[in-house]
C-alpha positions in Angstrom: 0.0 0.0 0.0 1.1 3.7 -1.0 2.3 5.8 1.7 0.2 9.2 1.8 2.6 12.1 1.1 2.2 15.2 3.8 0.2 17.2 1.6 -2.3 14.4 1.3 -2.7 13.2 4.7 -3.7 17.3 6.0 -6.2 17.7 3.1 -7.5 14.2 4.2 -7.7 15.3 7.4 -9.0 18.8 6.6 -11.9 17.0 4.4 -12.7 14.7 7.4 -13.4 17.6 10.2 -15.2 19.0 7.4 -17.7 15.9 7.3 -17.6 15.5 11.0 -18.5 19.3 11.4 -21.5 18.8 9.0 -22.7 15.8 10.9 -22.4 17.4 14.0 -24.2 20.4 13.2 -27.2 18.2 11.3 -27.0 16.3 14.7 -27.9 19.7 16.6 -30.3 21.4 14.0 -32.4 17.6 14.4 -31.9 17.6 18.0 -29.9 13.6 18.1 -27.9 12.7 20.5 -24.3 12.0 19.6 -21.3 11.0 20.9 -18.8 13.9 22.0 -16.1 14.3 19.5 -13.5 13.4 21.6 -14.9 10.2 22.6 -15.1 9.7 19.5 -11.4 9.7 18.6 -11.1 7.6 21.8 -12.5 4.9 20.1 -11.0 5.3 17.0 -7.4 5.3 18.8 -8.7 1.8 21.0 -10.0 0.2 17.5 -6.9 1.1 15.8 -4.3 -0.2 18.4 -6.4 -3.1 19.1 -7.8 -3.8 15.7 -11.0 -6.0 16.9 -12.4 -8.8 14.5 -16.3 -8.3 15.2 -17.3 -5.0 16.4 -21.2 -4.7 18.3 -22.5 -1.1 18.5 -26.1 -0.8 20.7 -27.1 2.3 19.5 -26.2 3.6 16.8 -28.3 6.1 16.3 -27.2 8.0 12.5 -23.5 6.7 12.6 -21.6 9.1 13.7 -20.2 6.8 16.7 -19.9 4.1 14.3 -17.7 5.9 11.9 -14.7 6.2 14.4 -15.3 2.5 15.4 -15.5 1.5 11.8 -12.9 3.8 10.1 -9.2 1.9 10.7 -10.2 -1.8 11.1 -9.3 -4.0 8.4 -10.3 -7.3 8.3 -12.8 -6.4 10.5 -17.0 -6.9 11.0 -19.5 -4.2 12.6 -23.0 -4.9 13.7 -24.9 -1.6 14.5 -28.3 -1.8 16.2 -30.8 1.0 17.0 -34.4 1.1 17.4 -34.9 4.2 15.6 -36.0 3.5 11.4 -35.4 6.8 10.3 -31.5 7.1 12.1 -30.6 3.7 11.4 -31.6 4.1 7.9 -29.3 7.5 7.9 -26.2 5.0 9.4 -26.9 2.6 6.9 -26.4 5.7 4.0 -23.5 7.5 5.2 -21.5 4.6 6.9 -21.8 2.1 3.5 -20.8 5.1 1.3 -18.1 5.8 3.9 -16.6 2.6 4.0 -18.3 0.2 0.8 -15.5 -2.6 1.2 -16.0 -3.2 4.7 -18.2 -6.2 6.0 -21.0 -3.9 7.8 -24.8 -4.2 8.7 -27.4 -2.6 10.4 -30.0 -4.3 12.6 -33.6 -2.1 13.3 -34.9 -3.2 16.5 -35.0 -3.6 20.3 -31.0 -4.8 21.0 -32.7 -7.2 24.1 -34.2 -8.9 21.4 -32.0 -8.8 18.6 -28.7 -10.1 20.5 -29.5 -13.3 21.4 -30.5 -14.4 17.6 -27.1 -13.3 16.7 -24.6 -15.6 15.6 -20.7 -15.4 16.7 -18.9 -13.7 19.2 -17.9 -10.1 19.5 -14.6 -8.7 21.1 -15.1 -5.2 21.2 -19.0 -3.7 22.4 -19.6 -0.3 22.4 -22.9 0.9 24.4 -24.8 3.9 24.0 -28.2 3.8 24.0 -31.4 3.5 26.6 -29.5 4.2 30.2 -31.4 2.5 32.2 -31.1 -0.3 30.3 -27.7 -0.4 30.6 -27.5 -3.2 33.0 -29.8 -5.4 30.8 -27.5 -4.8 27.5 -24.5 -6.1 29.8 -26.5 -9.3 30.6 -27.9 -10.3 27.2 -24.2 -10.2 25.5 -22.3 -11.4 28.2 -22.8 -15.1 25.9 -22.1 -13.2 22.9 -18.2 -12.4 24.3 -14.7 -13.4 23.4 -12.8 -14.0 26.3 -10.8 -10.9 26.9 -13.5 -8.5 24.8 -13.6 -5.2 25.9 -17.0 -3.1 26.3 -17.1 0.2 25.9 -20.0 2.4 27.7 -20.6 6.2 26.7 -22.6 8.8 29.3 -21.3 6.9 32.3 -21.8 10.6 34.0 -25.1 11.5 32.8 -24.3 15.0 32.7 -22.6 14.6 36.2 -26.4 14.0 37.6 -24.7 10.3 38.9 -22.7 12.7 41.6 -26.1 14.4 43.0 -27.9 13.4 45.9 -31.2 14.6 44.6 -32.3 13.8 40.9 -35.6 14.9 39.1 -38.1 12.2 38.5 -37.4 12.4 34.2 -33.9 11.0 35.1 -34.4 8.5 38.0 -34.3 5.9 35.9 -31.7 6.4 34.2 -29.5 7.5 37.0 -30.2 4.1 38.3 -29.9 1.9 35.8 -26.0 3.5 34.8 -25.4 3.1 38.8 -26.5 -0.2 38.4 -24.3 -1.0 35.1 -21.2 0.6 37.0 -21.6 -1.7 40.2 -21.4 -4.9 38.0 -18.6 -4.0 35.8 -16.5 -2.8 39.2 -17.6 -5.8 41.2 -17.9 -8.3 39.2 -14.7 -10.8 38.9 -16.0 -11.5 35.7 -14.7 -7.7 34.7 -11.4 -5.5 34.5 -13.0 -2.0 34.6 -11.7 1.9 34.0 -13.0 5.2 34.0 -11.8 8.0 31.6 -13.4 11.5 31.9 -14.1 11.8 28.1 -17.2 13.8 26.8 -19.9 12.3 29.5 -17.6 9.9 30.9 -17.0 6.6 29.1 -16.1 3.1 31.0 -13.6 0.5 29.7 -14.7 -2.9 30.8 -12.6 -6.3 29.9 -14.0 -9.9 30.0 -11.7 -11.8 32.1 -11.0 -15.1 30.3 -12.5 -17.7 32.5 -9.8 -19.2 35.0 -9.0 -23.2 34.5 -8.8 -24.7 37.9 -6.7 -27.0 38.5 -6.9 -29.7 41.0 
């Protein structure tokens, strides 16, 4: 493969905060939630050092998350899932015309329901969708991980509202349910879990390879 001159990697990289800009500012204008910019670099930096095989997204909403997951993997598979028609349909558009040679699809539906049908493992999962369902995606895809796959969890500080004492009845549930997801994943022995303050916080959670005893 060609190594991109100087000259060529800028304007490349000019062109791509040019598309990210327009995305984000759609994203604003439609009033969508999307992931901070910076944690989405974050994850493109993890996919690119760790270069998973079979990527799962739980919501995707209109791709913007899914680009920086999707955008240095090589041999590589991504399964996005959102319950939205209209903003998966959007992902579907802008991430196959992004990235046509890549193995990629896009699954409309309820991700409780969907994961269990799927077939194969996944070693990287990156979660940002319902809150207080958070705990729930963790326990449907637990079967659906490689030893030693890493999950990835955005708005892990809901705004900072996880550090107040008292939270409006709108959010209770989701306060709880991200409370919930953070007590497993730092408990758990089955987990290896980090916090990085990135964009709403984001938790880095590894699936311990089970432990052969011997006797």
């Amino acid at each position: 493969m060609q190594k991109l001159n100087n000259n060529t990697a800028i304007k490349i990289l000019i062109e791509e905060k040019k598309l990210l800009h327009r995305l984000q500012k759609k994203a604003d204008l439609e009033k969508v939630p999307i992931i901070d910019i910076n944690a989405g670099r974050f994850l493109e930096m993890i996919c690119l050092f760790i270069q998973p095989k079979s990527i799962l997204e739980i919501g995707c909403g209109t791709g913007f998350s899914s680009y920086f997951l999707i955008k240095n993997l090589k041999e590589s598979s991504y399964t996005g899932i959102d319950l939205n028609r209209d903003r998966i349909r959007e992902a579907k558009k802008f991430i196959v015309n992004e990235f046509a040679e890549k193995k990629i699809r896009f699954l409309e539906g309820n991700a409780l329901n969907i994961i269990p049908g799927l077939k194969g493992k996944f070693d990287l999962v990156f979660i940002d969708a319902a809150k207080y369902e958070y705990p729930l995606y963790l326990k449907t895809v637990r079967n659906k991980l490689e030893p030693g796959a890493m999950i990835i969890a955005d708005n892990i500080f809901y705004g900072g509202k996880i550090f107040k004492k008292e939270i409006n009845r709108h959010d209770l549930k989701s306060v709880k349910g991200i409370k919930e997801y953070i007590d497993h994943i730092s408990n758990s022995k089955s987990f290896s879990s980090h916090f990085i303050d990135i964009g709403d916080g984001i938790s880095i959670t590894e699936f311990l390879k089970k432990q052969t005893i011997i006797s």
